[in-house]
PADO-563331 format. One record per residue (C-alpha): residue number from 1; y negated, z negated, x negated. Coordinates in steps of 0.05 Angstrom, whole numbers. Example, Ala and Ser with C-alpha at 12.3 -4.5 7.8 and 13.67 -1.06 7.14 Angstrom:
<gumar><pos>1</pos><py>90</py><pz>-156</pz><px>-246</px></gumar>
<gumar><pos>2</pos><py>21</py><pz>-143</pz><px>-273</px></gumar>
***
This chain:
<gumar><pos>1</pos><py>-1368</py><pz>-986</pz><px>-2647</px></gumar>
<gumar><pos>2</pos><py>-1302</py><pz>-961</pz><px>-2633</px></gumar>
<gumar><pos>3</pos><py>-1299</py><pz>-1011</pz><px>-2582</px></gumar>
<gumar><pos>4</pos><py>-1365</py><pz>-1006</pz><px>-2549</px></gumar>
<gumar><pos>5</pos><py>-1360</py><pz>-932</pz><px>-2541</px></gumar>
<gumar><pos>6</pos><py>-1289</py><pz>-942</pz><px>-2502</px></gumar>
<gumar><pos>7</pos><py>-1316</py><pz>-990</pz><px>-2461</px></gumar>
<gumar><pos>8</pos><py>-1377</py><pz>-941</pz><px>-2441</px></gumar>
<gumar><pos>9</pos><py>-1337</py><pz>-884</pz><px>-2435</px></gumar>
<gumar><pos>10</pos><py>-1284</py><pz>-939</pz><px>-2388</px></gumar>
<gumar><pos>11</pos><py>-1342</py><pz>-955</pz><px>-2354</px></gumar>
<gumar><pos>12</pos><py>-1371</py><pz>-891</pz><px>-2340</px></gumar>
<gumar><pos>13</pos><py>-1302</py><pz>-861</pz><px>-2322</px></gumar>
<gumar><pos>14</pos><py>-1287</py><pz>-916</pz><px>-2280</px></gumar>
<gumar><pos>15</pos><py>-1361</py><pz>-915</pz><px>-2251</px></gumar>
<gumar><pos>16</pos><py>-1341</py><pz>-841</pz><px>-2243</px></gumar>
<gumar><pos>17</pos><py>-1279</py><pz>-851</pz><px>-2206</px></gumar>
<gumar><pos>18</pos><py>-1308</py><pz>-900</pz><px>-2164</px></gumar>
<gumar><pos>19</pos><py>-1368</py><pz>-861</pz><px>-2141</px></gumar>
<gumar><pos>20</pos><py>-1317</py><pz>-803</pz><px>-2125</px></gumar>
<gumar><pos>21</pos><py>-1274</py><pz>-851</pz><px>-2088</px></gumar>
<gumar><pos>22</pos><py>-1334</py><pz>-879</pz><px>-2058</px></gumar>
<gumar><pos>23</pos><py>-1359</py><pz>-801</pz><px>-2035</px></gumar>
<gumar><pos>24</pos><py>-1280</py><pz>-788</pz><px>-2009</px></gumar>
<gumar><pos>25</pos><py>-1276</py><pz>-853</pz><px>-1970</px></gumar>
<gumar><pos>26</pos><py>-1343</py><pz>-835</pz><px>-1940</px></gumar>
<gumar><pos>27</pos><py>-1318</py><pz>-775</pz><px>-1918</px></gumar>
<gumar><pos>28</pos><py>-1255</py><pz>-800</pz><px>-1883</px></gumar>
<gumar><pos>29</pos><py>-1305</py><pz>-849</pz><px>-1847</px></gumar>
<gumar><pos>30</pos><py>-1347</py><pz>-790</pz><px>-1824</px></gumar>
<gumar><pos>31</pos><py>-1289</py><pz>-749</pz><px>-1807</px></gumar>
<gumar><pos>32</pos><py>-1258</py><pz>-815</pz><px>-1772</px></gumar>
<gumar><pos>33</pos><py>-1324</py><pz>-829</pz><px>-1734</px></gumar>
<gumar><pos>34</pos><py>-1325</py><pz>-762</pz><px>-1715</px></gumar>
<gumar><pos>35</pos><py>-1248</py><pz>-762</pz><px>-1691</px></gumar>
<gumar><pos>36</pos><py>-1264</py><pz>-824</pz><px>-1657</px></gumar>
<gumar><pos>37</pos><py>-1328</py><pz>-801</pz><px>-1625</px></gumar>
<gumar><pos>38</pos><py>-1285</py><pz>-745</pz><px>-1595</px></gumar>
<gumar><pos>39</pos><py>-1229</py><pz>-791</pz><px>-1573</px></gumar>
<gumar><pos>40</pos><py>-1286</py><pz>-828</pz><px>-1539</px></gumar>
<gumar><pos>41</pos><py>-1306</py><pz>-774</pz><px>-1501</px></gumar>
<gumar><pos>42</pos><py>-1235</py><pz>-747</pz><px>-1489</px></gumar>
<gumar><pos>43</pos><py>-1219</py><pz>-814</pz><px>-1460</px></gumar>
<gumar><pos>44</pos><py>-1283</py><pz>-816</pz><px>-1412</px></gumar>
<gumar><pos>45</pos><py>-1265</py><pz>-741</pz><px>-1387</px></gumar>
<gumar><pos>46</pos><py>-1184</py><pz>-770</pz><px>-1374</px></gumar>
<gumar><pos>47</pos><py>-1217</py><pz>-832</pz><px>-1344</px></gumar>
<gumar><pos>48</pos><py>-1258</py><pz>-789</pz><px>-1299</px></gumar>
<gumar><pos>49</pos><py>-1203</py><pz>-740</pz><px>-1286</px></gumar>
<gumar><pos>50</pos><py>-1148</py><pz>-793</pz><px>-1273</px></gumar>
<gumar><pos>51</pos><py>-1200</py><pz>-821</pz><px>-1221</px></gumar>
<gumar><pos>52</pos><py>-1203</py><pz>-760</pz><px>-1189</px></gumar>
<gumar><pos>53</pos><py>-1128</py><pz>-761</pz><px>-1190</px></gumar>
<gumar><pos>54</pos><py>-1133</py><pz>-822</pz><px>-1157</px></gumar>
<gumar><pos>55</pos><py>-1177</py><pz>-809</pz><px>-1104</px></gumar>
<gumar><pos>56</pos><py>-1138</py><pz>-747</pz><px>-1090</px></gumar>
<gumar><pos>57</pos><py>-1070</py><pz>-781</pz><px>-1088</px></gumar>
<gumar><pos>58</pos><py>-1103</py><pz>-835</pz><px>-1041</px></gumar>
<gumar><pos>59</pos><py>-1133</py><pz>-783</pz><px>-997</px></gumar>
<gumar><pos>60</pos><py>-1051</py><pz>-746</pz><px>-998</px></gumar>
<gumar><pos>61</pos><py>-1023</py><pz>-810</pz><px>-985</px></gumar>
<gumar><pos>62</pos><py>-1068</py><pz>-819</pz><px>-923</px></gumar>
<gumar><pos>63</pos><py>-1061</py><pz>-753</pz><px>-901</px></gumar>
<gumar><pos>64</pos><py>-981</py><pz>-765</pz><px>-924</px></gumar>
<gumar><pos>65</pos><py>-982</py><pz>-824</pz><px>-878</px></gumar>
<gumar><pos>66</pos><py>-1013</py><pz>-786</pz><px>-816</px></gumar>
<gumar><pos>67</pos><py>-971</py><pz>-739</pz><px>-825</px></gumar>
<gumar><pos>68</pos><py>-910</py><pz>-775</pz><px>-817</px></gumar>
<gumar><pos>69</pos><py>-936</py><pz>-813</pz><px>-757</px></gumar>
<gumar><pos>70</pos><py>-953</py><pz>-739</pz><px>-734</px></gumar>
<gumar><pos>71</pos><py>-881</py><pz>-719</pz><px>-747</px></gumar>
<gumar><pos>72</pos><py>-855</py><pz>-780</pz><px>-716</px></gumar>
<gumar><pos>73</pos><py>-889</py><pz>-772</pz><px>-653</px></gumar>
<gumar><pos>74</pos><py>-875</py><pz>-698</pz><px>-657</px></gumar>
<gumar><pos>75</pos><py>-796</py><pz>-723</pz><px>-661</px></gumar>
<gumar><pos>76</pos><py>-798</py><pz>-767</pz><px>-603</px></gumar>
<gumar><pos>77</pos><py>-832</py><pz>-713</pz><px>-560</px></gumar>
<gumar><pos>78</pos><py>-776</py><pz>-660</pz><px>-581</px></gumar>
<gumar><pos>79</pos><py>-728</py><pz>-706</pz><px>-571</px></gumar>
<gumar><pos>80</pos><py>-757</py><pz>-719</pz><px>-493</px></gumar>
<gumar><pos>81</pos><py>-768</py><pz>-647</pz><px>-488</px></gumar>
<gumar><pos>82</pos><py>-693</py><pz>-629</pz><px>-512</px></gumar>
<gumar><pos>83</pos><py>-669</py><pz>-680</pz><px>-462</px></gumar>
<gumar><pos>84</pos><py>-709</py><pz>-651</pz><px>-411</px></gumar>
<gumar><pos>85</pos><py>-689</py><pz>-576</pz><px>-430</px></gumar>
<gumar><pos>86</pos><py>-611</py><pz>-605</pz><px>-422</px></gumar>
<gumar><pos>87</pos><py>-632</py><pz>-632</pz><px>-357</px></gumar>
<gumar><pos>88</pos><py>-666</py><pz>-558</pz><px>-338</px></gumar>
<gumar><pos>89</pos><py>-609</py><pz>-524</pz><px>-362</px></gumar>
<gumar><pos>90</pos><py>-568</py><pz>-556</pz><px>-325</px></gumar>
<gumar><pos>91</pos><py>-607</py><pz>-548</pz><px>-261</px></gumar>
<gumar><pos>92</pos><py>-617</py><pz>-478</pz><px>-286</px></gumar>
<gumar><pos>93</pos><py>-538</py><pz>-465</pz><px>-284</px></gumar>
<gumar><pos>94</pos><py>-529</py><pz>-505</pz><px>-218</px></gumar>
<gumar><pos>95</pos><py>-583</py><pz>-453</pz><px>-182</px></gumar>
<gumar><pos>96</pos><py>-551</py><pz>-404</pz><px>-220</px></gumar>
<gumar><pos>97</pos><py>-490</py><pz>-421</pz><px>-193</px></gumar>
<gumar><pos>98</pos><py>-515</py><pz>-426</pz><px>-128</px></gumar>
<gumar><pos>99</pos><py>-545</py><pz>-358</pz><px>-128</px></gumar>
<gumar><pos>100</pos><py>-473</py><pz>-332</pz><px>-145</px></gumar>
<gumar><pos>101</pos><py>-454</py><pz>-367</pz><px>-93</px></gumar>
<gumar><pos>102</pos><py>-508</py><pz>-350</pz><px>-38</px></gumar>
<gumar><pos>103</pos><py>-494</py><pz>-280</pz><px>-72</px></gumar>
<gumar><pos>104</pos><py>-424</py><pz>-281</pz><px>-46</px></gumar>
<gumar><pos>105</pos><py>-433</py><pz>-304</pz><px>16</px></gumar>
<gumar><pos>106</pos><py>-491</py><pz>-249</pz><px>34</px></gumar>
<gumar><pos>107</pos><py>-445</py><pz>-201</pz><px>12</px></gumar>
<gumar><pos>108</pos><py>-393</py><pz>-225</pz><px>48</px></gumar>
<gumar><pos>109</pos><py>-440</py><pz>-228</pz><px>121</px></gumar>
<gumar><pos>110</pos><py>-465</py><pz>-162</pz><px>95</px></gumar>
<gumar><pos>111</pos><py>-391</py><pz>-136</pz><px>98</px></gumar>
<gumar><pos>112</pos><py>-382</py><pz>-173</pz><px>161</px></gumar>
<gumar><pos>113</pos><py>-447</py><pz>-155</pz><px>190</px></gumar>
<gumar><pos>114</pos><py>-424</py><pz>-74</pz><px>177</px></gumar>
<gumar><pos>115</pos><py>-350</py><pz>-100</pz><px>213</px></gumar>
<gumar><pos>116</pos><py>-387</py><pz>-125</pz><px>267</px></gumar>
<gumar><pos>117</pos><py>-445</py><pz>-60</pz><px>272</px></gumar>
<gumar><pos>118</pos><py>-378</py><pz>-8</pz><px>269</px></gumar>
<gumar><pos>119</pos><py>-345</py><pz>-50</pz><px>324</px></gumar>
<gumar><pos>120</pos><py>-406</py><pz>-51</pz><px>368</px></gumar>
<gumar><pos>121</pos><py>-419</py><pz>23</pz><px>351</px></gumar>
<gumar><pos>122</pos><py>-351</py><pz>45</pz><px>378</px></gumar>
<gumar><pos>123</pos><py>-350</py><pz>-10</pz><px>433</px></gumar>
<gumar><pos>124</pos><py>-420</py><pz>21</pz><px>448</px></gumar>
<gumar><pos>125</pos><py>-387</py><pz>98</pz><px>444</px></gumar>
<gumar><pos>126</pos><py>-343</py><pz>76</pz><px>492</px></gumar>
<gumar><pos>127</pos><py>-381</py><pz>45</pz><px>537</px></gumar>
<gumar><pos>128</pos><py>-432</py><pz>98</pz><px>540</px></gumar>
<gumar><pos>129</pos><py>-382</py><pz>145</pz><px>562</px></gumar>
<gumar><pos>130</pos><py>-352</py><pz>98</pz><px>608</px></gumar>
<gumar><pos>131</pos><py>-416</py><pz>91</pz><px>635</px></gumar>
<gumar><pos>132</pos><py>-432</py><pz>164</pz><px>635</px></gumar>
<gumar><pos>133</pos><py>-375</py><pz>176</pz><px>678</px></gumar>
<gumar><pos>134</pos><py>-395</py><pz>115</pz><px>722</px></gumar>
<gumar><pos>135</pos><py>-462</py><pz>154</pz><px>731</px></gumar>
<gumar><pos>136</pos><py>-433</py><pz>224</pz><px>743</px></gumar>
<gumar><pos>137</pos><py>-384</py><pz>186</pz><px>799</px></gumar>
<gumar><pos>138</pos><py>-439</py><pz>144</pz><px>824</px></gumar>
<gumar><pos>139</pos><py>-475</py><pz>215</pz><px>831</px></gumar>
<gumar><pos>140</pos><py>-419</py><pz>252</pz><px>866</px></gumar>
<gumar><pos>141</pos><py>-413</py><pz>236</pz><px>938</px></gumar>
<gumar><pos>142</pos><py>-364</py><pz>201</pz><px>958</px></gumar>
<gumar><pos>143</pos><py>-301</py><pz>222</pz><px>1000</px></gumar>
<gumar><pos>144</pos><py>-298</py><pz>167</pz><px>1043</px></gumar>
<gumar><pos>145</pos><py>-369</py><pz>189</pz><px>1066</px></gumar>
<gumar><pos>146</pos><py>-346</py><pz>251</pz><px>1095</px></gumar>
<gumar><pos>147</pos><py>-306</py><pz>207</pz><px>1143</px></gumar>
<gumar><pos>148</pos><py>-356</py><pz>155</pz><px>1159</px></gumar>
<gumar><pos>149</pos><py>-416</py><pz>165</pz><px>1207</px></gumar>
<gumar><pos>150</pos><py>-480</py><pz>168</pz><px>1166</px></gumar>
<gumar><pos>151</pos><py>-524</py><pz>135</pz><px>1226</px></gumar>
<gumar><pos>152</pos><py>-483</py><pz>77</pz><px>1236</px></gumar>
<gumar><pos>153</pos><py>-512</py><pz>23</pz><px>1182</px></gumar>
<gumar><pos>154</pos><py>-449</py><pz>13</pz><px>1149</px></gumar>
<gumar><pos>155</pos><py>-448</py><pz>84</pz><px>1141</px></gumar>
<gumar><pos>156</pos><py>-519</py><pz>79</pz><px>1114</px></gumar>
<gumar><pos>157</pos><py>-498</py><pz>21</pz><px>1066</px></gumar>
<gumar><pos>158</pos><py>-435</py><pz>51</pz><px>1047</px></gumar>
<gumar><pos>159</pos><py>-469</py><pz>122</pz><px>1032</px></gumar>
<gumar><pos>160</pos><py>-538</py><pz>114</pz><px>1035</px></gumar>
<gumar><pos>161</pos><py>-576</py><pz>161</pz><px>1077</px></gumar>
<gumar><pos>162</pos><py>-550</py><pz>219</pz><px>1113</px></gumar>
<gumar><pos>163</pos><py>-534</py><pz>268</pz><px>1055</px></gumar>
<gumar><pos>164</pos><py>-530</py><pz>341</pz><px>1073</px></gumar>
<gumar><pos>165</pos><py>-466</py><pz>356</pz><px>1103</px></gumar>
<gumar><pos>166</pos><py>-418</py><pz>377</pz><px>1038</px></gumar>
<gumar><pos>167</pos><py>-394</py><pz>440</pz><px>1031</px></gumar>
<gumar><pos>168</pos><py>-334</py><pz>454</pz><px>1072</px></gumar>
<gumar><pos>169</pos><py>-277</py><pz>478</pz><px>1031</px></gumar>
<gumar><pos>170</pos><py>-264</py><pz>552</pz><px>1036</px></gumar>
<gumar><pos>171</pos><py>-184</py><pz>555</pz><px>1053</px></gumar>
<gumar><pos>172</pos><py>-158</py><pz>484</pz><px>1052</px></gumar>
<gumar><pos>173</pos><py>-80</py><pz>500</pz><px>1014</px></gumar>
<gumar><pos>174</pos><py>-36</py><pz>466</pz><px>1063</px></gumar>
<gumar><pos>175</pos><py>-7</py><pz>421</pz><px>995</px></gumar>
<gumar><pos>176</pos><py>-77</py><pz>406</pz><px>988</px></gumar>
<gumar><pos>177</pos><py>-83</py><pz>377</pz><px>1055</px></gumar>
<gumar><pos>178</pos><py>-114</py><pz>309</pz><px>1065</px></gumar>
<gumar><pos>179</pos><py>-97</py><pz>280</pz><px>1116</px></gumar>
<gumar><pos>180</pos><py>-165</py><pz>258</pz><px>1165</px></gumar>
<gumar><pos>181</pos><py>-173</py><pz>180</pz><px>1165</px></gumar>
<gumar><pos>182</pos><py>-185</py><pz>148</pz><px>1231</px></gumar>
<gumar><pos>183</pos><py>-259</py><pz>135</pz><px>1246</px></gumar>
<gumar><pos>184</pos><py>-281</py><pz>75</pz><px>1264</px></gumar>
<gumar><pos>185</pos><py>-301</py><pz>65</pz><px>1328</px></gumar>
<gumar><pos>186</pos><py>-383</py><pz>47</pz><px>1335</px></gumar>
<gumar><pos>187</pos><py>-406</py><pz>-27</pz><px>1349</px></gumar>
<gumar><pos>188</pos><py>-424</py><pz>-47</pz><px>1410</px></gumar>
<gumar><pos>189</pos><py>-480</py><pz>-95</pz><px>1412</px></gumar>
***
């Protein structure tokens, strides 16, 4: 009996363990299925998310892609409007230089321009005066007339018409004396 009762209480300890191996093994097999059930699900969420990714790094690239044609286009433009901002510069300095120039030159006519406006403005001065005196000579009557007879038409041409007689001088100074000039003798006709 010895024997029988050590293989029952074998059997029942090793029916024992194996029921309590059985229980712990089906735990780890829940606790796997549930680990794997999550893993499952974590991989459709990073499937879904990386395919978002995707379709976001596609749409970048495009928009990467435009971009650079954009910037390339942009370049060749700035490089046709820096050559053309050289080329306006340099027309730029040229007018500028021109101006100076032109500058220069209207100062310089200005300066002559005030020579010239002096020069007539004294040549004018002097001429005025000269006339002036021209007109107070031309307004005086003339010695010669007092010698000429005013109805003979030299006379008239030489001293217009017959003036009133001038004034006779008071006391002729004998140093003052002018002599009388012969008078012509009239035309005969």
């Amino acid at each position: 009996m010895k024997v029988a009762a050590l293989v029952i209480a074998t059997s029942i300890l090793t029916s024992v363990s194996l029921a309590v191996f059985i229980y712990m093994k089906k735990a780890d097999e829940v606790s796997i299925n549930k680990k794997a059930a999550f893993m499952d699900i974590k991989v459709r969420v990073t499937r879904d998310v990386l395919g978002e990714y995707q379709s976001d790094a596609e749409k970048l690239q495009k928009n990467l892609e435009a971009g650079t044609k954009e910037v390339e286009a942009l370049n060749t433009a700035l490089k046709a409007a820096e050559t053309e901002a050289k080329e306006k510069k340099t027309e730029l300095e040229n007018c500028l230089g021109n101006m100076k120039k032109m500058n220069e030159e209207i100062a310089a006519n200005e300066k002559e321009k005030k020579n010239i406006q002096d020069q007539f403005q004294k040549l004018k001065a002097t001429w005025t005066k000269e006339i002036d005196g021209l007109k107070k000579e031309l307004g005086k009557r003339r010695k010669v007339c007092d010698f000429v007879k005013s109805d003979s038409v030299e006379g008239k041409k030489l001293c217009g018409d017959p003036l009133p007689a001038p004034p006779k001088p008071e006391a002729a100074k004998p140093a003052e004396a002018v002599p009388e000039a012969p008078k012509p003798q009239p035309e005969s006709r």
